[in-house]
C-alpha positions as CSV (number, residue, x, y, z in Angstrom):
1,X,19.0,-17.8,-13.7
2,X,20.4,-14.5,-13.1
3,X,18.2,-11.8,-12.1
4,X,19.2,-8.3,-13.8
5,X,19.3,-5.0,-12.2
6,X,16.3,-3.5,-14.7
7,X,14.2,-6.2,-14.1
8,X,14.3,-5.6,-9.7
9,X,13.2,-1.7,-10.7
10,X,10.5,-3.1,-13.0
11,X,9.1,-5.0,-10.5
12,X,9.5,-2.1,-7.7
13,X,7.3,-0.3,-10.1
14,X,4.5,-2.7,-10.8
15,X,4.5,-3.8,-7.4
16,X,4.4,-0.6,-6.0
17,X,0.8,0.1,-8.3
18,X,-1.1,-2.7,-6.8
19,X,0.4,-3.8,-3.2
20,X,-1.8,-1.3,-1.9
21,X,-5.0,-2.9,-3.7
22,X,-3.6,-6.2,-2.6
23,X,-3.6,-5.4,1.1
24,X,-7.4,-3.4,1.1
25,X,-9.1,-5.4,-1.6
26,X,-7.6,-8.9,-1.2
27,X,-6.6,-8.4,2.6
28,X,-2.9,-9.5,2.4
29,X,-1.3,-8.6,5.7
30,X,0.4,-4.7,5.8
31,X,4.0,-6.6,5.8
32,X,4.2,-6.9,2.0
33,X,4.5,-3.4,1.6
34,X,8.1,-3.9,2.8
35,X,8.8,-6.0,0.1
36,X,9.1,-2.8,-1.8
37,X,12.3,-1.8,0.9
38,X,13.9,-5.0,0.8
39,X,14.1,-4.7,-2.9
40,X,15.2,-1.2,-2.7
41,X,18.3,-2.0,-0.5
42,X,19.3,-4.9,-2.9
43,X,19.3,-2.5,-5.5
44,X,21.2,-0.2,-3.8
45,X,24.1,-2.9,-2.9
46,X,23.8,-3.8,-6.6
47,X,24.6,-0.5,-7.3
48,X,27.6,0.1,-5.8
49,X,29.2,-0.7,-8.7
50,X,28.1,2.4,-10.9
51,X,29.0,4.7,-8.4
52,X,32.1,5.5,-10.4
53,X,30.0,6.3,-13.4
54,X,28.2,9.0,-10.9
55,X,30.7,10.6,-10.6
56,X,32.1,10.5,-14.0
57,X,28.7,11.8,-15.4
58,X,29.5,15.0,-16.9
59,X,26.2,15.8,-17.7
60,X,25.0,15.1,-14.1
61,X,28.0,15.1,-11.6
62,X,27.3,17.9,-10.0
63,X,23.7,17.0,-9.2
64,X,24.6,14.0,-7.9
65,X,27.4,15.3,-6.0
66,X,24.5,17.8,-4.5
67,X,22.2,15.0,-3.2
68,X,24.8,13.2,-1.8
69,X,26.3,16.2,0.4
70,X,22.7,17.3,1.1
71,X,22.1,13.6,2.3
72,X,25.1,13.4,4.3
73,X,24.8,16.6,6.0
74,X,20.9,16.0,7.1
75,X,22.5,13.4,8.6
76,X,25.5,14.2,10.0
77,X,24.0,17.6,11.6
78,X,21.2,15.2,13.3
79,X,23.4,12.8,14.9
80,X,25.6,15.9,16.4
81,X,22.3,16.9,17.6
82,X,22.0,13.1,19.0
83,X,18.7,12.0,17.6
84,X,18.6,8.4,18.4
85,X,19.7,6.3,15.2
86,X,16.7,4.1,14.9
87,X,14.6,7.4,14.1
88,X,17.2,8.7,11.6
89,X,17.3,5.5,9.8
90,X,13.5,5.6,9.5
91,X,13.8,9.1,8.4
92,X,16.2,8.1,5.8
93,X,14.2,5.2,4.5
94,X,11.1,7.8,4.2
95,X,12.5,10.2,2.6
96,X,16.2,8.9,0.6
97,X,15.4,5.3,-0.5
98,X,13.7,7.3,-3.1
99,X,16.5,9.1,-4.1
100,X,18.4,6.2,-4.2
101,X,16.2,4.8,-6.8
102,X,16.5,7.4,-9.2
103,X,20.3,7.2,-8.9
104,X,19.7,3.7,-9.3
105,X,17.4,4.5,-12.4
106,X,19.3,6.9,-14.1
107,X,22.3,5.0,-14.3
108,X,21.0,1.3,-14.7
109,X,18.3,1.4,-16.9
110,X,18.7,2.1,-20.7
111,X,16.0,4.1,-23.2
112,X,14.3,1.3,-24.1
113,X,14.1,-0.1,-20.7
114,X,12.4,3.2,-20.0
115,X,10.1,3.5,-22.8
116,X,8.4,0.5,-22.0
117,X,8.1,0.6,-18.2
118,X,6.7,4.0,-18.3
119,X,4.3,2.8,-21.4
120,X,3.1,-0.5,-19.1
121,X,2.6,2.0,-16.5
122,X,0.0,4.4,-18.1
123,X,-1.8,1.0,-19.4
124,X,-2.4,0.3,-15.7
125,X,-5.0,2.9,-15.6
126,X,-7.5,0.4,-17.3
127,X,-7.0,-1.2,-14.3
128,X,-7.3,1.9,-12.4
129,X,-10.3,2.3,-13.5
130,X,-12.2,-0.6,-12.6
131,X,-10.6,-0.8,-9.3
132,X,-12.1,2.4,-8.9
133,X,-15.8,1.8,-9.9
134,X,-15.9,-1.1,-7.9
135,X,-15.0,0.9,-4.7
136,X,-17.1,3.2,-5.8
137,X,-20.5,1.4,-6.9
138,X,-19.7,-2.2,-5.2
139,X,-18.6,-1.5,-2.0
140,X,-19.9,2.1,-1.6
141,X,-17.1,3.9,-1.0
142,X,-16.2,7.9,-1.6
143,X,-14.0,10.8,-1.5
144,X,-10.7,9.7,0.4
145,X,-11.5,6.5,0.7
146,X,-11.6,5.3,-3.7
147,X,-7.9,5.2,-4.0
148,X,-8.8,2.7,-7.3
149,X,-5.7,0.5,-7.4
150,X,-4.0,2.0,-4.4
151,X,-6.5,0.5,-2.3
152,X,-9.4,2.2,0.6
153,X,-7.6,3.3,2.8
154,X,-7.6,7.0,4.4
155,X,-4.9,9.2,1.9
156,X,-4.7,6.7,-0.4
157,X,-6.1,8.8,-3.2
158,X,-2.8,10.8,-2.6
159,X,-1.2,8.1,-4.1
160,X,-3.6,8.0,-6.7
161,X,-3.5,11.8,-7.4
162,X,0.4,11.3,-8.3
163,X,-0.4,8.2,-10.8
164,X,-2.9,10.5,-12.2
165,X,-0.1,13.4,-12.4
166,X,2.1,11.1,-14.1
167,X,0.2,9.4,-16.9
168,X,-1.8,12.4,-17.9
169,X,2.0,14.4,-17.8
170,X,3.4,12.2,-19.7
171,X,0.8,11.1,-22.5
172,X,0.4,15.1,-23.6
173,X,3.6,16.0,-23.3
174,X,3.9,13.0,-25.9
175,X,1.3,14.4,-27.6
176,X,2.5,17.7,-28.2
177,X,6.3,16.1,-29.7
178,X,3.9,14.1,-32.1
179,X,4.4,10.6,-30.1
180,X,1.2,9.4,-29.8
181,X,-2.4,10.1,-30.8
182,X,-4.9,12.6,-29.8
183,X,-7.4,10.0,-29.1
184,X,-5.4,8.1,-26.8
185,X,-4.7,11.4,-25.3
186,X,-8.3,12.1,-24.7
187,X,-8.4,8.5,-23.0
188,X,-6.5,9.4,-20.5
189,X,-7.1,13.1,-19.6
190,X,-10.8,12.0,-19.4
191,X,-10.6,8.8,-17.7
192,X,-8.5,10.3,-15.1
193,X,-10.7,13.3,-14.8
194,X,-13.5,11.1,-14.0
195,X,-11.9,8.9,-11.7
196,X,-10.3,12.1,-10.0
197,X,-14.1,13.5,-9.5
198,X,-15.4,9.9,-7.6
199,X,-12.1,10.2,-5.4
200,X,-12.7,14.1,-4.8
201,X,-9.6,15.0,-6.0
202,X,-10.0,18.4,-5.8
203,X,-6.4,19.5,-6.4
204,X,-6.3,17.3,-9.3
205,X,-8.0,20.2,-11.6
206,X,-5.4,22.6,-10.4
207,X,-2.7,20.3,-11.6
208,X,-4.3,19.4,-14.8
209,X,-4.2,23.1,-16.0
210,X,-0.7,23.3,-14.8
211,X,0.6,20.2,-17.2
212,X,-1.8,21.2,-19.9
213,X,0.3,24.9,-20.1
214,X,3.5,23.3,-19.3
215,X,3.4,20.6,-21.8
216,X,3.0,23.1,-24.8
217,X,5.4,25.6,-23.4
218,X,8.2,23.2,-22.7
219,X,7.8,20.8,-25.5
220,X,7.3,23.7,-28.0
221,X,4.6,26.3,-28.9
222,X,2.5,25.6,-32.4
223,X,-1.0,25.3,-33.6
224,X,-0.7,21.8,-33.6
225,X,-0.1,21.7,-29.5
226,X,-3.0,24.4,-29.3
227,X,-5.1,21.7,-29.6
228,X,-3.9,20.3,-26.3
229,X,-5.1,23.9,-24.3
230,X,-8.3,23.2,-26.1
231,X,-9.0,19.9,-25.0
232,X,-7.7,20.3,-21.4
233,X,-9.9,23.3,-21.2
234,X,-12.5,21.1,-21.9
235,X,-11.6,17.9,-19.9
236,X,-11.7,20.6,-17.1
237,X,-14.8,22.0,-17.5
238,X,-16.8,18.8,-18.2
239,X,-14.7,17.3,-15.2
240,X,-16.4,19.8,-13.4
241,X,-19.6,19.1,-14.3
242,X,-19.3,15.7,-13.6
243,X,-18.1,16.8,-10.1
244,X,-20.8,18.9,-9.3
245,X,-23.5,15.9,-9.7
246,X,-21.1,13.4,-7.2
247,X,-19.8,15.9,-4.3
248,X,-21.5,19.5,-5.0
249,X,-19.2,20.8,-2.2
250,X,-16.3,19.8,-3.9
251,X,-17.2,21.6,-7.0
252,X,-18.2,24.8,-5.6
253,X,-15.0,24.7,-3.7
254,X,-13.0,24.7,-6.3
255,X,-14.9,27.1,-8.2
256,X,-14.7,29.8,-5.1
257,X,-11.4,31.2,-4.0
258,X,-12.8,31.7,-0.7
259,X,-14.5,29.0,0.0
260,X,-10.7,27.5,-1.8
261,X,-9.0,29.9,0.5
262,X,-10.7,29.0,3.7
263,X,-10.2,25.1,3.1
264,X,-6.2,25.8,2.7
265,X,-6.3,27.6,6.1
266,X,-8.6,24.9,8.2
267,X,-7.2,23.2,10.9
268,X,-10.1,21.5,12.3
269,X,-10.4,22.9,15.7
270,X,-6.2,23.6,16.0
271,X,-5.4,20.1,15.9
272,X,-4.2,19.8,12.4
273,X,-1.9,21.6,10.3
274,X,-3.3,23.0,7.4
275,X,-1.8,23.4,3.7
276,X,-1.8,27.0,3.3
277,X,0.1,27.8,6.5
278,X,2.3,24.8,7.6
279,X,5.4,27.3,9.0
280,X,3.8,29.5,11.3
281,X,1.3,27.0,12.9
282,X,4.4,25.3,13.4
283,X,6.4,28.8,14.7
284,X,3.2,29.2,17.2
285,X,3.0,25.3,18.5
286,X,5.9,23.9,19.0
287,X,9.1,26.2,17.7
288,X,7.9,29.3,19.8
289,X,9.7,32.0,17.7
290,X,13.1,30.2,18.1
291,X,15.3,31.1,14.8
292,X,17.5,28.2,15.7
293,X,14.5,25.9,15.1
294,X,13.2,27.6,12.5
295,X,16.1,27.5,10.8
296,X,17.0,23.8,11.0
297,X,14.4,22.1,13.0
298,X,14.2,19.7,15.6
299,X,16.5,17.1,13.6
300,X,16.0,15.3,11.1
301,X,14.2,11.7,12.6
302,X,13.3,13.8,15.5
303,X,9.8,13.8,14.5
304,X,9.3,10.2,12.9
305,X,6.1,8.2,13.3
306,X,6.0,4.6,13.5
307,X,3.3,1.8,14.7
308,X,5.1,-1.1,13.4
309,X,8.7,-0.3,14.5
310,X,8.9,0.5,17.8
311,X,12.5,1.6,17.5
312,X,11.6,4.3,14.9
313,X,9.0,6.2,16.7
314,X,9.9,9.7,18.2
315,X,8.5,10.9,21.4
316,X,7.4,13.7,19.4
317,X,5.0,11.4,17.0
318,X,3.6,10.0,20.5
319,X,2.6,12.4,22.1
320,X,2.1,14.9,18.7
321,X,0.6,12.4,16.0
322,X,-2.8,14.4,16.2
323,X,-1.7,16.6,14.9
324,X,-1.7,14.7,11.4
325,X,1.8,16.8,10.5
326,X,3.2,13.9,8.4
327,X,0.2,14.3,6.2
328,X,2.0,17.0,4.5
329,X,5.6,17.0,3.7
330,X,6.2,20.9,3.9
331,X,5.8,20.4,7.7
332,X,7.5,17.3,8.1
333,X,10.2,18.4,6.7
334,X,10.2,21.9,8.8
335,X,9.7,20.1,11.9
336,X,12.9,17.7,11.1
337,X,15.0,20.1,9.3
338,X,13.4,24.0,9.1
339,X,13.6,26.6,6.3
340,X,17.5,25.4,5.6
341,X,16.6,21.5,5.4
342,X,13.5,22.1,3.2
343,X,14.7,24.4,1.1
344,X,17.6,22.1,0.0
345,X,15.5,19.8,-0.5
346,X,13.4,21.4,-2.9
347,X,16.6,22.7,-4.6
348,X,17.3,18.8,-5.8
349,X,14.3,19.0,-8.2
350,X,15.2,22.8,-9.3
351,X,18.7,21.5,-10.2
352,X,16.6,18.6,-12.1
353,X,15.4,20.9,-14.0
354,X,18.3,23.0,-14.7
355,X,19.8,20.0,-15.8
356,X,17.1,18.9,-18.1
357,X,16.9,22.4,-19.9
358,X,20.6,22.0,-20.5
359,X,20.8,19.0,-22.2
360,X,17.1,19.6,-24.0
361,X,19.1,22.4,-25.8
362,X,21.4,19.7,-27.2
363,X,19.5,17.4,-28.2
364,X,16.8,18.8,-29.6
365,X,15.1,15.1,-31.5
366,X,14.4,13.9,-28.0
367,X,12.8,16.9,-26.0
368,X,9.8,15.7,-25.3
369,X,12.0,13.5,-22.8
370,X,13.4,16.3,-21.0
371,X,10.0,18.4,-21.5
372,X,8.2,15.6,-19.4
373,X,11.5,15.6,-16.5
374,X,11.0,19.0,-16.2
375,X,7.4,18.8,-16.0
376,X,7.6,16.1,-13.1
377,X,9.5,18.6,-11.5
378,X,6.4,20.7,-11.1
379,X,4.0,18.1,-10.4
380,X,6.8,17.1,-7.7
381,X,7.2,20.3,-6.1
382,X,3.6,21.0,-6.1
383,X,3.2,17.7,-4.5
384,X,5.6,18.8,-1.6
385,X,3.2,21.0,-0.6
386,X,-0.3,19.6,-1.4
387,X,0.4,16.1,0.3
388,X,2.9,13.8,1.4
389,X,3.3,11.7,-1.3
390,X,7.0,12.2,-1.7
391,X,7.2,11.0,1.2
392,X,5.8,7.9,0.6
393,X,5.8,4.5,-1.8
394,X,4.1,6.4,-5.2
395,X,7.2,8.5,-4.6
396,X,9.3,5.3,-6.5
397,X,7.3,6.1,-9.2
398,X,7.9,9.7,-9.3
399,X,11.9,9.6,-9.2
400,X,11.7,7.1,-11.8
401,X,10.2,9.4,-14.1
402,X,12.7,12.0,-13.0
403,X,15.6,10.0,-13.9
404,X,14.4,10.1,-17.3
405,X,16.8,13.2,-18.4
406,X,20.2,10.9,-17.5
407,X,19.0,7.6,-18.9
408,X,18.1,9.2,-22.3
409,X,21.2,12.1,-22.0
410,X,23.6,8.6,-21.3
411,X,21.8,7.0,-24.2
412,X,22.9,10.1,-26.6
413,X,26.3,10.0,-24.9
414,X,27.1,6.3,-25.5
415,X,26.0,6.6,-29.4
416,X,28.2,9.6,-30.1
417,X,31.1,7.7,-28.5
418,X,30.4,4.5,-30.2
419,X,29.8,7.0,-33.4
420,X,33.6,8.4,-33.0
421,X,35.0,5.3,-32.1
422,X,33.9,3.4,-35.1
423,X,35.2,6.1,-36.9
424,X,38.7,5.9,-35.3
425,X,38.6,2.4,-36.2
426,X,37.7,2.7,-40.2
427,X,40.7,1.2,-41.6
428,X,41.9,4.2,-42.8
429,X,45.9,4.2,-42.0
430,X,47.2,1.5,-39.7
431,X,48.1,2.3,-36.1
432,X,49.8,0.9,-33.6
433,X,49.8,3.7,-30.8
434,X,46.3,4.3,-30.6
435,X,44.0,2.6,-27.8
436,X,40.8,1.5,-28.1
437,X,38.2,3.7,-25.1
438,X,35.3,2.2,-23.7
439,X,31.9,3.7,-22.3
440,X,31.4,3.8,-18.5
441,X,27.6,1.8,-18.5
C-alpha cells in the first residue's frame, strides 16, 4: 500500500486537533506530539520533488523565492554570529516547519483535497464543543485552562483561539460568496462565541468584528452580505452577555479601554513581557539601547527554550524563562532577530496577500477562496502579536489555510492548459511538428 503525499497532510491536520486532548484528557505521554515533526520532515523529503514546480510557479515564484532567502539568511547571519547549531535547528523547527508545510500544501494538494479537509475541520468543532463542556462542568476547569479539544493545559486556549479564528473565517466568508447557509453560519459564530466566553477568550471578540468586516469587504459588498454585520453584531453582543454571567472581569475588560489598556501594558511585577509593549521592555532589560541588537537581535536560536532537548536550550531561556517571552511571538522574534528579522517576517504574510488580491482579480468565480487567504492573513498577523501561536503546532493549521490561494490558482492554471491543449489537439489539420506540453503538478 502506498501512502500518498495528501493523505500524510490530512493526518498532520487531524492529528494536530486532538494530540493535545489525547495527552491532557487521556494522559498519553508529551512524546506523541512529535509525531506531528516526524511527519513533517517526511513530507518535506517527499517534497523535494516539486521544488522545480516552485520555482516555475508564475503566479507565486517570487514569494517563494522570498521565504526561502528570508530563511536562509536568518540562518546564515546566526551561524556567523556562532549560535550553537542545536539552538538554530530548534529555532528552525519552531518557527519554519510551518512554512514548509504550506509549501508543501500549496503545491501537493489539489482543490478538492482542500475543500474537504478544511470542511472535516470546521465539523470538528462539535467535538470542540463537548470537550469543552466537559472541562468546564466535569472537571471544573476555567479561563486558560478549557482549551476544549486542545487539551488543560496553561495557553492551550491559544490554540483554541486560532481554531476558532479559522472556522468562523472561513464559514462567513463562505457565506457571503453564497457557499453555505446562514444557519450553519449562525452554528458556528455562536457555538464558538460561547465556547470562547467559558475559555475567557477575551481577544476572541476583537477578532470576531475584524472577520465579520473583512469578510464582506473582501468577498464583496451587497445587501445580501449585510446580513453577515447584522448577525456578528449580534453574536457579539449576546456573547457578551453570556460573558458577563461566567467571568464579570472579563466582560467589563473588554468593554473598558482602560481597564483594556492597562491589561496590554501589565507585566506582573516586571517579570513578564506584556503585549502592548514587547520592544522597549525588551530595549530596557536586556538590549540596553544597543541599535545593533535592536536591529537584528541576539540571533536567531539564541533565545530558544527547551525542557525535553537539552541540546536546544539557550543560556538565555535558563536563566531568562521567567520572563514568559516566548509566550508572545513579537518578542521572541525581537529577541532572536530584532526590528529587521520581525519585520521580514511579517512581510511573508503581506506578500500572501498581495498575491491573493492578484490572482482574486482573475478569477473572479472563485474569490471567496482568495477572500478567506487574505483574511487568514489578518487573523495571522494579529496572532503575531496577541500570542504565540504561530509559533506553535495550531500554526499547521494556519499555513494550510494560507496555501489556499496557490492550490486553487494551480487548479485554474492546469484547466486552462488542459483547455488549450485539447484544443491544439482537435483534429483540425494534421501535424507533424507540433509537441504535445504537459503541466508541472
Amino acid at each position: 500500500m502506498v501512502i500518498k503525499q495528501k493523505h500524510l497532510i490530512e493526518f498532520q491536520i487531524y492529528y494536530l486537533l486532538i494530540v493535545e486532548m489525547l495527552i491532557d484528557l487521556l494522559h498519553f505521554p508529551d512524546i506523541i506530539r512529535y509525531i506531528l515533526d516526524v511527519n513533517c520532515i517526511f513530507l518535506m523529503l517527499l517534497a523535494i520533488p516539486k521544488i522545480r514546480n516552485m520555482v516555475n510557479d508564475k503566479a507565486a515564484n517570487k514569494l517563494n523565492i522570498y521565504i526561502m532567502a528570508y530563511m536562509f539568511s536568518v540562518i546564515a547571519f546566526s551561524l556567523i554570529r556562532q549560535t550553537p547549531v542545536g539552538q538554530i535547528a530548534w529555532a528552525a523547527r519552531n518557527n519554519y516547519f510551518y512554512i514548509f508545510f504550506f509549501l508543501i500544501c500549496a503545491y501537493t494538494l489539489r482543490k478538492n483535497d482542500f475543500n474537504r479537509i478544511i470542511k472535516n475541520v470546521v465539523r470538528f468543532q462539535a467535538f470542540n464543543i463537548i470537550c469543552t463542556v466537559y472541562e468546564f462542568i466535569v472537571l471544573g476547569n476555567y479561563g486558560d485552562t478549557v482549551g476544549g479539544m486542545f487539551g488543560t493545559a496553561i495557553g492551550c486556549n491559544g490554540y483554541l483561539n486560532m481554531y476558532l479564528c479559522v472556522i468562523t473565517a472561513y464559514v462567513l466568508v463562505q457565506y457571503a460568496n453564497k457557499k453555505t447557509s446562514l444557519l450553519y453560519v449562525l452554528y458556528i459564530v455562536l457555538s464558538s462565541m460561547i465556547v470562547a466566553t467559558i475559555s475567557e477568550l477575551k481577544f476572541y471578540f476583537f477578532e470576531l468584528a475584524m472577520i465579520v468586516v473583512l469578510s464582506v469587504v473582501l468577498s464583496s459588498i451587497s445587501a445580501k452580505n449585510g446580513v453577515i454585520v447584522i448577525v456578528g453584531i449580534l453574536a457579539i453582543f449576546v456573547g457578551i452577555q453570556v460573558l458577563s454571567a461566567v467571568s464579570p472581569w472579563s466582560a467589563s475588560l473588554i468593554t473598558d479601554l482602560d481597564k483594556l489598556n492597562n491589561y496590554a501594558t501589565t507585566t506582573y511585577g516586571g517579570t513578564v513581557i506584556s503585549r502592548a509593549a514587547p520592544f522597549s521592555q525588551i530595549n530596557s532589560y536586556f538590549f540596553k539601547g544597543k541599535a545593533f541588537y535592536n536591529l537584528f537581535g541576539y540571533g536567531f536560536g539564541a533565545c530558544e527554550d527547551s525542557v525535553s532537548f537539552s541540546w536546544a536550550n539557550s543560556a538565555f531561556a535558563t536563566k531568562f524563562r521567567s520572563m514568559q517571552y516566548r509566550n508572545l511571538s513579537t518578542a521572541a522574534l525581537f529577541l532572536e532577530t530584532g526590528y529587521v528579522g520581525l519585520m521580514t517576517y511579517v512581510l511573508i504574510f503581506v506578500f500572501i496577500f498581495i498575491n491573493a488580491q492578484k490572482v482574486k482579480q482573475k478569477y473572479t468565480d472563485i474569490r471567496n477562496v482568495y477572500a478567506f487567504t487574505q483574511l487568514m492573513v489578518f487573523i495571522s498577523i494579529a496572532n503575531v502579536w496577541y500570542n504565540s501561536s504561530i509559533r506553535r503546532e495550531i500554526a499547521y493549521l494556519t499555513f494550510f489555510c494560507l496555501s489556499a490561494f496557490i492550490i486553487f490558482t494551480r487548479e485554474k492554471e492546469r484547466e486552462e492548459f488542459e483547455k488549450a491543449n485539447n484544443e491544439l489537439n482537435t483534429p483540425k489539420k494534421k501535424s507533424y511538428f507540433k509537441q504535445k506540453k504537459t503541466f508541472n503538478y
